[in-house]
N, C-alpha and C positions, 0 to 999 in steps of 0.2 A: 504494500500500500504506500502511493508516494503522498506525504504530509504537501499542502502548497503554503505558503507564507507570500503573504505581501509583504514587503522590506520596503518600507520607505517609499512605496512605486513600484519597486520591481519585483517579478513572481519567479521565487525561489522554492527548487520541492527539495524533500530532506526525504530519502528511502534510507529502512535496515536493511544492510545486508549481509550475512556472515559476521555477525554480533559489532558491525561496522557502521555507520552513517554516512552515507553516500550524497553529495547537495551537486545540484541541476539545475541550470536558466532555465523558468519555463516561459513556453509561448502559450497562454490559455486561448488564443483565437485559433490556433491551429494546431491546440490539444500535441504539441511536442518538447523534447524534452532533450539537452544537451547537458554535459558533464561539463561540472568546474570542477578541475584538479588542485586550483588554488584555495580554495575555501576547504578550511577543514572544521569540524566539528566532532569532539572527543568522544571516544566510544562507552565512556560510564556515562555522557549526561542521560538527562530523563527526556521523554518525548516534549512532559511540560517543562522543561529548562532550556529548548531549543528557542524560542521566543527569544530570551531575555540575552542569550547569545550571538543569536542574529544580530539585535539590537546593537550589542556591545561591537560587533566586530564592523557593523555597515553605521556607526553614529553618526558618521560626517557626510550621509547620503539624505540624511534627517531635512526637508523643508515642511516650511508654514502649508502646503497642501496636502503633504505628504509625513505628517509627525513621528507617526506609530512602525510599530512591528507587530503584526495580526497573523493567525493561524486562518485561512481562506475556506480548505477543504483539510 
């Protein structure tokens, strides 16, 4: 199941794989999904700790229309 997260504006999915966390640009209009190898995301966090992680590592992507970091799907 891929997790989607709005970041700020942009839609980020977070899949487990092999007790791992795998994160992907997505395109929700054409339902596709490519691999960031740059972004990583530690394999003890929790599903709900992914939020405030995103958050932490994309802060300075943060504008006035775009505040939050929100779980989508």
């Amino acid at each position: 199941m891929m997790l989607i997260y709005d970041v700020f504006g942009r839609h980020i999915g977070v899949q487990r794989q092999d007790d791992r966390w795998l994160v992907f640009r997505v395109d929700m209009s054409e339902q596709k999904f490519s691999r960031l190898y740059d972004v990583i995301i530690p394999d003890d966090l929790t599903e709900t700790e992914i939020v405030g992680w995103l958050d932490d590592i994309f802060h300075e992507a943060a504008t006035a229309k775009h505040p939050d970091v929100t779980r989508i799907r």
